[in-house]
C-alpha positions, 0 to 999 in steps of 0.5 A: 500500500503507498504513503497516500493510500494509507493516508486515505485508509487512516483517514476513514478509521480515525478521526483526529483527537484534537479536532474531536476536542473542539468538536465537544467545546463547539457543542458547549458553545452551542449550549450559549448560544441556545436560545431555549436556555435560562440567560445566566446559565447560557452566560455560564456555558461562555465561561465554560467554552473558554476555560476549556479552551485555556486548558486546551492551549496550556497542554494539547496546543502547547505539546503540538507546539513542541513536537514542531519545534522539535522537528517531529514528523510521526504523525497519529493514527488519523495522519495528521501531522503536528504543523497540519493540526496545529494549523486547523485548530488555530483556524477553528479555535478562530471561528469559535471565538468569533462566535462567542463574541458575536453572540456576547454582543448582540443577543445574551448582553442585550438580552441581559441588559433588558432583564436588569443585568449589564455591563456598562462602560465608566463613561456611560455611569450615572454621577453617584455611579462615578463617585462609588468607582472612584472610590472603590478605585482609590480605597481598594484598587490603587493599592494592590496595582504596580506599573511596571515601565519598559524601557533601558532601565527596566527590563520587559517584565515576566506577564504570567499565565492567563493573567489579565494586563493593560499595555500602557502607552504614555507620553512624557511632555519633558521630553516628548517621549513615548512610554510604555509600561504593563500593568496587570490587573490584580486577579485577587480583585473581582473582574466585574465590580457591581455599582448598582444593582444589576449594573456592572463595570469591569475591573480593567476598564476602572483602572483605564479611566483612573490611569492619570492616578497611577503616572501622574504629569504623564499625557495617557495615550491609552491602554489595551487589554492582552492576555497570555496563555502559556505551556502549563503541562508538567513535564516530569520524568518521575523514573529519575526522581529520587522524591516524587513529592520534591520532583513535583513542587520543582515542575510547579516552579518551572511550569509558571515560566512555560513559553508563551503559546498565544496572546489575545489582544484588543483588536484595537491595539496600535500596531507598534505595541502589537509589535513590541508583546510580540518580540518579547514574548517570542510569538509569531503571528499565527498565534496572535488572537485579535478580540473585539470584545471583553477579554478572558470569558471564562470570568462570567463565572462570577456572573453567574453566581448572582442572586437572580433565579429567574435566569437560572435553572431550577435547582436541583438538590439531591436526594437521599439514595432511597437504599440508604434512606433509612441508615442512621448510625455505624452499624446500620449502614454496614448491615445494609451493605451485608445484605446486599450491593448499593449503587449511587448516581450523582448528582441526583443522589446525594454524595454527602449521603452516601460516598462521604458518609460511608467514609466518615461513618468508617472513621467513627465506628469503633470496630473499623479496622483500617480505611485505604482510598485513592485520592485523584482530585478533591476539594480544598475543604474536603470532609473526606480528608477530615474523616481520614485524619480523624480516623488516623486519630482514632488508631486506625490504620489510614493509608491514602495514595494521593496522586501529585500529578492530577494536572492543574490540582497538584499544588492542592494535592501536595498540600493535601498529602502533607496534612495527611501525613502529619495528621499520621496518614500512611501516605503514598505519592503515586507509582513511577510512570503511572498516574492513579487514576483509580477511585476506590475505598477499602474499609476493614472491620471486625464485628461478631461473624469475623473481619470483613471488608466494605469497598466503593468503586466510582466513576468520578472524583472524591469531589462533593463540590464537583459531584452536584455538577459531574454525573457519576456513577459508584458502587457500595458493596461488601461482597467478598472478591470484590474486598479480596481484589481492592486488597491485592490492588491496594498492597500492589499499590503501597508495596510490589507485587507482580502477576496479581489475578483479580476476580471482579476487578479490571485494572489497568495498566495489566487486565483492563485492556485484555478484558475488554478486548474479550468482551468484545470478541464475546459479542462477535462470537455470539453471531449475527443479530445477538450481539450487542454493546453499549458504552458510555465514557468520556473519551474514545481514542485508543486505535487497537479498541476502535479497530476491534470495534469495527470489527465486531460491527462487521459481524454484525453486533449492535453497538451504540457509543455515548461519549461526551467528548472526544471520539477518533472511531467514525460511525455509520460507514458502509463496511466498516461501521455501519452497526455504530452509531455514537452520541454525546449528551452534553447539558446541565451536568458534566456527563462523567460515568463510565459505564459499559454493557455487554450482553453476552458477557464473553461468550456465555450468554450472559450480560455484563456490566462494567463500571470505573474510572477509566476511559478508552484512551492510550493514556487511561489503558496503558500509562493509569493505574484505572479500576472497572468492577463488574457488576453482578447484583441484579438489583444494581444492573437494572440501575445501570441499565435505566442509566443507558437507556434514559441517555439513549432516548435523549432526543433533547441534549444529544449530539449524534454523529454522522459518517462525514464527522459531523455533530448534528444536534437533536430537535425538536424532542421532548426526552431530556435525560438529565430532567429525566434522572432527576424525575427517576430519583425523585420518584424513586425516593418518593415510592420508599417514603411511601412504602416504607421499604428501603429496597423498593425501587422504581423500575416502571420505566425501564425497558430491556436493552437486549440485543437490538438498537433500543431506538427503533420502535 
């Protein structure tokens, strides 16, 4: 085969994985730009785009970057090459942010502005209106800034990552001088200052029209916004670390002064200015990015956090998972795990109720024995920690691998784990070459039948902030592998071990793949028409899975593909793929389980479930530590399996994609599958308290998957 055919052949079985990237933050922006939205959460969405965006230019831009410049020719499996991709993403990253400006300016500002919320500009304020800036100015402001000259005596001064700064153009009458100086604007303040009610003025253009203050007998010739973005990824090579811990914090110091991959810019900006930022932070012109409106909209968030529910969505508060409904101390939640598995799904059910009164009932109950948990992300006040250090406070064995090189948390991370460890925490800092990526507990207790153990395995973050915003599936169970399975994980983890066999679990980097893979030919074996896969993850991009995929659509098995981000396998081409069809829920929450169904499990005729932490990517099966568990309790399957098909009738927030690579929206619906969950989880919490029965569960509205498309009437 020549260079151009396989080109051809690579093209028609992988779509590129950072082109698929903006494909996701395109259908977050079309999130914005819905008119059927509540405004505040559509100005929500536009803070999203754009903070996904930076993090998209701090790591994947930036590598693509280094690749060219260190003169990398291998291209992915979908051929692209690294100048092809970066020249396509800037192409597309521009349109993107054409939109989101068109659409800032002329319908959600205007929109806002007529239910009572705008941002107005300092020459357009009322007099006291002026009066309550210039002294907010003077009082708050003027005190935190610091002018910081260009010129033979003052070196061009470091601007740091996404930092928000004015480029100052003076003129000094002495000496009729042009002077520029950078003053950044100080991120410890907020960015919209609110003068009155509902009415607001930004920060940058306060200390534009306060510049006289600041360089005084100075003739202002004007400032203009610009915003740099940096590489941020942390580059470590652990294998040649001598202390993990020690490694880390020095790549945080190095990561600050990454080289600068873009510069946004006020597409007003004097050209002689321009030049200047250009030539000293080392950019060409193909990474300058001209904004006619507000810089950096990923501080909208502040807006959103208004007091104004009728622009809103209704909130949501979670409930109380009906299985645990009734549990009130110690014992009662560990019997209830004895009698059988508990599955909990955020954010319609509560993580506090469950996840994190797991661990802190574990903490308090004297028979406890040792807790051992995985930490990836958590938050910065987080009552899992605390339970972790009371219960080392209480004797108890506590050990808590505690992943340093969770991007962008590190520096939380590392704090973290130096409480822990103070507090008398067995502290782990990841494996050299992998990252664990898992999430699970192991809880130990003695009671009168003998040691047994009680173990939780997630999909998402022991996070309770972020689980009322991500959707997550985990599992609560005291069944006996799955206890024996976390202990060989967790001593493999803490200690060595090779070789280690596991019953229910699949671990990456070692059984996780080779599972899979043999579900998969489990569903090819079952012949013509019986087949049947279904899942549901954040990401596919790993070739050697895609590839088994299109093979098992050629025998004929049906598969559908709910992925809410990126995916490189192309669906619906004759011969290869016309048994795949792939969709992409993406709404309220962040859709975040990872959930796969088999139903002929390997070959025996029996379905099987899968839930964890990992996504089918290179990085996840090969370079993670990731934990799936298969799920074997009927009660907790049917659970599973009312997920899926909810997120398979969604006719409302569900993108499918075509075999051109097209995302194309669903209209005109009426199934919105997280109204939807929400509805199930009330429903089902109502039919306990009525019943009276724990066990009770609301499964009228389930249909059976089986082994057809569960689409088509």
């Amino acid at each position: 085969m020549n260079e151009t055919s396989e080109r051809t052949d690579t093209a028609s079985r992988f779509t590129n994985r950072e082109l698929s990237w903006l494909q996701f933050n395109e259908r977050v922006l079309a999130l914005a730009e819905d008119r059927t939205q509540p405004l505040l959460e559509r100005l929500k969405f536009g803070a999203i785009y754009s903070s996904n965006l930076d993090e998209f230019f701090m790591v994947r831009v930036a590598g693509l970057a280094d690749q060219v410049a260190a003169g990398v020719t291998r291209t992915p499996p979908d051929g692209w090459s690294p100048p092809r991709q970066l020249a396509e993403i800037r192409h597309r990253v521009r349109e993107l942010d054409g939109r989101l400006q068109q659409l800032l300016t002329t319908d959600l500002f205007p929109a806002l502005a007529a239910e009572g919320v705008e941002i107005v500009h300092p020459d357009h304020l009322e007099v006291d209106e002026r009066t309550f800036i210039a002294g907010q100015f003077r009082d708050r402001v003027f005190p935190v800034l610091t002018p910081l000259a260009v010129d033979p005596g003052h070196p061009f001064p470091y601007i740091s990552n996404l930092s928000l700064n004015l480029a100052v153009e003076c003129i000094d009458p002495v000496d009729d001088r042009r002077r520029f100086a950078r003053l950044k604007v100080p991120p410890s303040l907020p960015r919209f200052i609110e003068v009155a009610e509902g009415r607001f003025v930004t920060l940058e253009a306060v200390i534009a029209a306060h510049l006289p203050d600041l360089f005084p007998g100075m003739e202002i010739v004007g400032a203009w916004p610009f915003r740099v973005t940096r590489n941020a990824d942390l580059t470590l090579n652990d294998e040649d670390a001598d202390d993990l811990l020690e490694a880390v914090e020095m790549e945080l110091r190095r990561r600050r002064f990454g080289r600068a991959i873009r510069l946004e810019i006020a597409h007003d900006t004097p050209s002689h200015i321009l030049g200047l930022l250009t030539h000293e932070l080392e950019l060409d012109t193909d990474e300058i990015d001209h904004v006619e409106g507000l810089l950096d909209a990923s501080s909208f968030w502040q807006l959103h956090g208004m007091k104004r529910p009728d622009l809103k969505d209704p909130s949501w508060s979670p409930v109380t998972p009906p299985q645990l409904f009734e549990i009130s101390g110690s014992g009662d939640f560990f019997s209830r795990l004895d009698r059988g598995d508990v599955v909990v799904h955020h954010p319609y059910e509560s993580f506090s109720d469950s996840v994190t009164k797991f661990i802190r009932t574990a903490a308090a109950d004297d028979k406890v024995l040792a807790i051992k948990m995985t930490l990836y992300r958590t938050s910065g006040d987080s009552p899992v920690i605390e339970a972790l250090i009371d219960a080392a406070g209480a004797g108890k064995q506590v050990a808590a691998l505690v992943e340093l090189k969770a991007r962008f948390d590190e520096q939380n991370n590392i704090d973290w784990a130096r409480r822990l460890e103070q507090a008398g925490v067995h502290v782990v800092y990841g494996l050299v070459g992998l990252k664990i990526h898992s999430k699970i507990t192991l809880v130990v207790r003695s009671d009168s039948t003998g040691v047994r153990r009680y173990c939780h395995v997630g999909t998402g973050n022991y996070n309770p902030k972020t689980a009322r915003i991500y959707e997550d599936v985990g599992l609560l169970t005291a069944d006996p592998a799955v206890g024996n399975d976390l202990s060989q994980l967790f001593n493999y983890l803490t200690g060595f071990g090779r070789g280690i066999e596991y019953e229910r679990l699949h671990v990456a980097p070692t059984t996780l793949r080779p599972a899979i893979e043999e579900l998969i030919d489990g569903e090819i074996a079952a012949g013509p028409g019986r087949g049947r896969i279904v899942m549901k993850m954040n990401s596919l991009v790993d070739p050697g899975l895609i590839d088994q995929l299109y093979d098992a659509s050629r025998a004929g098995v049906s598969i559908d593909l709910i992925i809410r981000g990126i995916c490189c396998l192309r669906p619906g081409i004759a011969g290869q793929s016309e048994n795949i069809r792939v969709r992409s829920i993406v709404g309220r929450y962040l859709e975040h389980s990872r959930i796969f169904y088999f139903a002929n499990g390997a070959g025996d005729s029996q379905p099987v479930y899968i839930i964890g932490s990992a996504d089918l990517m290179p990085r996840n099966l090969n370079a993670r530590v990731e934990a799936m568990v298969t799920v074997t309790d009927a009660a907790v399957q049917a659970r599973l399996r009312e997920i899926l098909q909810v997120n398979l009738e969604d006719d409302t927030l569900a993108w499918e994609l075509d075999a051109d690579g097209v995302y194309r929206r669903r209209t005109g619906g009426t199934s919105d599958a997280h109204r939807n969950l929400a509805r199930l989880a009330l429903e089902r919490t109502k039919s306990q308290v009525v019943s009276g029965n724990a066990e009770t569960l609301h499964l009228e509205s389930l249909r059976r998957l089986g082994n057809r498309d569960p689409r088509r009437r």
